[in-house]
N, C-alpha and C positions, 0 to 999 in steps of 0.2 A: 219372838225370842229366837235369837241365834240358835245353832246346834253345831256340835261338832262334823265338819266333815268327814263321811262315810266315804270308804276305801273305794268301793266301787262308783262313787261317782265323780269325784274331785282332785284324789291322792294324785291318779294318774295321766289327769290331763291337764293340769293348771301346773308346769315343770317349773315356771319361772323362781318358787321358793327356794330353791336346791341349787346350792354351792356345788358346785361337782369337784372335784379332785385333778390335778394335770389337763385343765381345760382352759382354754381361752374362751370365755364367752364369747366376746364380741365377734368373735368369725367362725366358733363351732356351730355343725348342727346340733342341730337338739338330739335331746339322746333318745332312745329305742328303749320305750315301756317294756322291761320284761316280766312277766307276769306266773310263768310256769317252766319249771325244766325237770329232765328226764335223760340220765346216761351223759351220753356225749353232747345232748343239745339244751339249748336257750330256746325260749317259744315268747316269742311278741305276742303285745297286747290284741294287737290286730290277726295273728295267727301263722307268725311268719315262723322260722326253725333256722335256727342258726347254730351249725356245726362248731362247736367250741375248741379251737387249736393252741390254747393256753392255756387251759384248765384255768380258766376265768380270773385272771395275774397272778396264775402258779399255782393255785392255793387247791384247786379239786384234785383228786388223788382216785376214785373209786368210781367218778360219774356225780354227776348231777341228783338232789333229791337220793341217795342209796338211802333204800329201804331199812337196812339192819342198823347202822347208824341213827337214824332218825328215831328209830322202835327206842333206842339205847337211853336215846337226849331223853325222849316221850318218858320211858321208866323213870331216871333218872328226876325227871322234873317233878314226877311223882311225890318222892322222898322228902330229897332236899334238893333245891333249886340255887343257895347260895349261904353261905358262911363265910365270916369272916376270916382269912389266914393267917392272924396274929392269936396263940394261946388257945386254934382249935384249931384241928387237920381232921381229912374227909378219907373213906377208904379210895375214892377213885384217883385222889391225885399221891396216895402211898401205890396205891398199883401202877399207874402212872410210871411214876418215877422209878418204881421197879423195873419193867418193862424196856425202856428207857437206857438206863445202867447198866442191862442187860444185852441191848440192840448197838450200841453206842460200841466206837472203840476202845481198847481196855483203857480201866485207868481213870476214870471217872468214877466217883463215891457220890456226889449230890447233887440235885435237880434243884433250882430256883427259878418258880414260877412267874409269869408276868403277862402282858395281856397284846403282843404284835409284835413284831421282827423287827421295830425298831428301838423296844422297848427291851427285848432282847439282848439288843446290842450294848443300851447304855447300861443292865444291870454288868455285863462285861467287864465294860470299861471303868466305873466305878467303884467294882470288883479290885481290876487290876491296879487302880491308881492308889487306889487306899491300903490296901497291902502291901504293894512296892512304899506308899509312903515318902517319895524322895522329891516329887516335882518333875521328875523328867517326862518329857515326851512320847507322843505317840508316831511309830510308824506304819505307814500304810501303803498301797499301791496307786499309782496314778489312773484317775477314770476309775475310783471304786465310788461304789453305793453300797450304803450299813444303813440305809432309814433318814427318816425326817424329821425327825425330833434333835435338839441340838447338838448333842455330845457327838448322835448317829453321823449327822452333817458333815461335822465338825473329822470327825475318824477318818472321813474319805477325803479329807483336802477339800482345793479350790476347785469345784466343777459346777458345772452350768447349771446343775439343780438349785444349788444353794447361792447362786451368785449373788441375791440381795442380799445375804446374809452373811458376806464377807468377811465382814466388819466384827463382827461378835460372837466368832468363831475360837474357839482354842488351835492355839499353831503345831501341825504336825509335819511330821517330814515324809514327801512322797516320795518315791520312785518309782522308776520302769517295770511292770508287771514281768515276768518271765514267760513272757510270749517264745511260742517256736519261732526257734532260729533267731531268738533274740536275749536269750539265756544269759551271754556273757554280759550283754549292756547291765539287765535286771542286777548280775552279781557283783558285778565292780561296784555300780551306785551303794547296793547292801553296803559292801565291806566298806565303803567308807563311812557309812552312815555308821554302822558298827564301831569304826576306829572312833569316833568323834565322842562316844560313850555316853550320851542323852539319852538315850529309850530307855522306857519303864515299861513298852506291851508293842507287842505287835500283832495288827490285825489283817486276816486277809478274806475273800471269799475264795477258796478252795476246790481249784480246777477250773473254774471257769468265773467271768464278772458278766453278773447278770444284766443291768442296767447300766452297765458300762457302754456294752455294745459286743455282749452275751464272743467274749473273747478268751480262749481257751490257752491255759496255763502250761508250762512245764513241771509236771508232778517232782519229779526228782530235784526237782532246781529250789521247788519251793518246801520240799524237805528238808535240804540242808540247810535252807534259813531257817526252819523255826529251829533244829538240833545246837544252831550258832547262838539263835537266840536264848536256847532255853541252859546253854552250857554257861552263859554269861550274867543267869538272872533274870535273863527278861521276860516276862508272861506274853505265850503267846494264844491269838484269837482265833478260831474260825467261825467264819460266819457263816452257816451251810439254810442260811432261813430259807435259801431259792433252793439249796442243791438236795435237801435232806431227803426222807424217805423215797430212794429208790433212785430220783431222778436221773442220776450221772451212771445208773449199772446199776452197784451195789447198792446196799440201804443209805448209805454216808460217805460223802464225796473224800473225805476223810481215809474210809476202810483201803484207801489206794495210795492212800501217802506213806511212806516208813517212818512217819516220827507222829504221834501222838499230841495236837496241842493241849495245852492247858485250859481254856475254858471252851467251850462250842453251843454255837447259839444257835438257836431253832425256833420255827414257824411257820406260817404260811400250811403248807401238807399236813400241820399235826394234825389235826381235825377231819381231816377229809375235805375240809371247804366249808364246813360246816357254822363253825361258831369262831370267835378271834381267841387264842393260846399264844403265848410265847413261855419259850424254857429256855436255861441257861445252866448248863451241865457244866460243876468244876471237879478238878483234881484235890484232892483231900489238903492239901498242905496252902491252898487258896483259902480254905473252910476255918484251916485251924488260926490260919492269919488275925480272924477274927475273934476269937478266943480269948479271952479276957473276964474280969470278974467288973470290971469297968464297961458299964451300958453307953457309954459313948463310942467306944471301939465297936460294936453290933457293926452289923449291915444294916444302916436304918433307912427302909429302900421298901416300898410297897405300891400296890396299888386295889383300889377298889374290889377289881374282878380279879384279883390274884387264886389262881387255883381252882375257879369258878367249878362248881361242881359237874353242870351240863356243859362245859365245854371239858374238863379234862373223861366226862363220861364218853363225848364225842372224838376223842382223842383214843381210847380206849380201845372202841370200836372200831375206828381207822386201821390202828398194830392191828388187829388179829386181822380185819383183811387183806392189810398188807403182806404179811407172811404166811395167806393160800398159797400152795404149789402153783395155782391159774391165777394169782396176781403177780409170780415171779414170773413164769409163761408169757404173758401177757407182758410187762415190760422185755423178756426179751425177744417178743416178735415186732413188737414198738424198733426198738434199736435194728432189727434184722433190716425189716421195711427201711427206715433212714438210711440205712448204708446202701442199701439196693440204690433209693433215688442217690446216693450222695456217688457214688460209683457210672453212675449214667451223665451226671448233671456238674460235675466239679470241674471239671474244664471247659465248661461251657464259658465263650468269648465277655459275656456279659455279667461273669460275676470273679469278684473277686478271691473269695472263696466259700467252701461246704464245707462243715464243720459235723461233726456225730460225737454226741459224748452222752451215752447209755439214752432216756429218752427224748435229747435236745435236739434237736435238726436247728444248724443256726446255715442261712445264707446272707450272704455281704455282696447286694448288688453294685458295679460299677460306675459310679456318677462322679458329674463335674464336683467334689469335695464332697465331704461324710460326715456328718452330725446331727444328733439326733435331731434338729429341727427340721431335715430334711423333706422337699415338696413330696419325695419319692412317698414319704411316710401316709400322707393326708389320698393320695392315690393307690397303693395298695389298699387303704383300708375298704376305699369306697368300694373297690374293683370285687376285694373277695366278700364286701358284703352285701353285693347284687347276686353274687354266687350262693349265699346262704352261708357264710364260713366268717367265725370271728377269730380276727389274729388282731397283735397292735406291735406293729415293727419299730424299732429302735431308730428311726430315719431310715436309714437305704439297709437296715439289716433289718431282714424277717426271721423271725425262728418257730418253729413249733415245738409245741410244750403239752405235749395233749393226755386227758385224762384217760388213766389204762385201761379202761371198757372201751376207747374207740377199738373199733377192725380195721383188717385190711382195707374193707372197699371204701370206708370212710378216711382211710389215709389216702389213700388213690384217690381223693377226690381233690383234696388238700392238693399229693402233690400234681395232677393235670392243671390244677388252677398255677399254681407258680409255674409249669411249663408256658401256659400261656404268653405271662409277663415275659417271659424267655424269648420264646419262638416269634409272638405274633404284635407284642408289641413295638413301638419305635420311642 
């Protein structure tokens, strides 16, 4: 009689079952059994420790495994473990969204929950589309990422993530991001897209494109779009799922702009890294849109795990430690270090640029052309993870993203390893 396989004998060494994610089988390695982690690191099957310089695709916030988190889910699982979020609500996801509304810039009344950042996005955009009502288009930035799931795809235009899926895309209008020193080009393209009067939402990630090729915005440039957009009607987006708690400085990438958007989407950090959340904060007059004694007008938009109890419990737990006085410390000795290396190493001959935006270190090495399929990509990785350090570079841009328990000396290691690629390679 058969038996199910047991974790410890089969889970982890028979890999071939497991679809991995952003992988090309047929010429990737095999992936790296990780079995236990602890703070700032990963521990292989075999016993290897791999310094985590991305908070494992953004999403750790506190360290790997944090104890009072975990204690929280543990309680939490206790009670209740999971409820439906139609016709019942939990205290953790009303504290939650308290919390939230509270941390948030002004001007947001309601939390709608949902289960990933990309999932995030589309309650957005289905949001904006069905209140506006009218059919018109979406505006976005060129080289943006909002997720993988259709609508998400479809938000950021034609790019090389979604290129099979061209075809069955909804048409939206890009333009030029408001990159430094490129401000003017970003505003002409706007004001004509504006003159042309087709937008119903505009969506952006705010201050910086994360999977773009982690490219850093002009704040004031992209204020007065959303002020243009929001004077004309049009519902605007941000998508802060990479930039949110903390990461860019403040708590929300957002808290630097002068103009407030109308819905802001979030993920990845709610949790700590913990369990998958996505939230979608609107401004009250989004809320009332739906208001009607007609159940068809509703937002009829849910999912499974919407609200899940042990992740908005881990969610919870994340806010309070993110607002210790030694976790704001802590992100600003993160940023101090970055600037230190980005002051030593930004005019270095073989890059094109160092970039600092609160805990982001992004560098743009110099090579014959730049996209993310770049060879440069498959050779960092290897490089720093002979070194003991996991990064995953965007083609020739490496950035660190690291969770706020690393130290100094674990930044020093990070940046002597890119010195290397600097000084000693060819």
């Amino acid at each position: 009689m058969e038996t199910i396989p047991s974790l410890g004998s089969w889970a982890l060494r028979d890999l071939s079952c497991v679809w991995h994610p952003f992988t090309q089988a047929k010429t990737a390695s095999p992936p790296i059994p990780i079995v236990k982690s602890k703070g700032a690191y990963l521990y292989s099957e075999s016993g290897e420790a791999y310094l985590d310089a991305i908070a494992s695709w953004w999403v750790n916030l506190h360290g790997h495994a944090h104890p009072y988190i975990a204690e929280k889910i543990a309680e939490q699982a206790r009670d209740l473990e999971h409820v439906l979020f139609t016709g019942f609500t939990h205290p953790q996801a009303i504290v939650l969204a308290e919390r939230l509304l509270f941390m948030l810039p002004r001007g947001y009344s309601r939390v709608f929950y949902s289960d990933n950042g990309s999932t995030a996005v589309e309650v957005a955009l289905k949001m904006a589309f069905q209140a506006k009502g009218n059919g018109k288009k979406l505006l976005s930035f060129q080289e943006a990422y909002h997720g993988d799931t259709f609508g998400a795809m479809a938000a950021a235009g034609k790019t090389h993530y979604n290129r099979p899926f061209w075809p069955y895309l909804f048409q939206v209008h890009s333009i030029p991001p408001p990159l430094s020193g490129k401000e003017a080009e970003s505003w002409k393209a706007f004001e004509a897209t504006m003159g042309a009067g087709e937008i119903a939402a505009f969506i952006f990630e705010p201050l910086i494109q994360g999977a773009g090729g982690m490219r850093l915005h002009c704040g004031k440039t992209l204020a007065r779009m959303i002020e243009v957009c929001q004077a004309q009607g049009i519902i605007t987006i941000a998508d802060e799922v990479m930039t949110g708690f903390g990461r860019t400085g403040p708590l929300f990438a957002c808290n630097q702009l002068d103009a407030t958007p109308d819905l802001l989407c979030l993920s990845k950090g709610i949790t700590g890294g913990f369990l998958p959340l996505g939230a979608t904060a609107t401004k009250e007059f989004i809320f009332n849109a739906f208001l009607s004694s007609d159940v068809t007008r509703a937002f009829l938009h849910g999912h499974s795990y919407t609200a899940n109890p042990l992740a908005c419990a881990a969610a919870n737990a994340s806010l309070e430690l993110l607002l210790q006085p030694t976790c704001t410390a802590a992100r600003i000795m993160i940023e101090s270090e970055h600037r230190q290396f980005q002051r030593q190493w930004k005019k270095h001959p073989k890059l094109i640029r160092c970039d600092v935006l609160g805990t982001i270190l992004v560098i743009e090495y110099k090579t014959d052309g730049a996209s993310y399929y770049h060879p440069l990509k498959q050779r960092l990785v290897d490089f720093f993870r002979e070194q003991g350090i996991l990064i995953r570079p965007l083609g020739n841009v490496l950035y660190l993203l690291p969770p706020y328990c690393i130290t100094r000396e674990e930044l020093q290691k990070i940046y002597s390893t890119i010195a290397i690629t600097l000084e000693a390679w060819s």
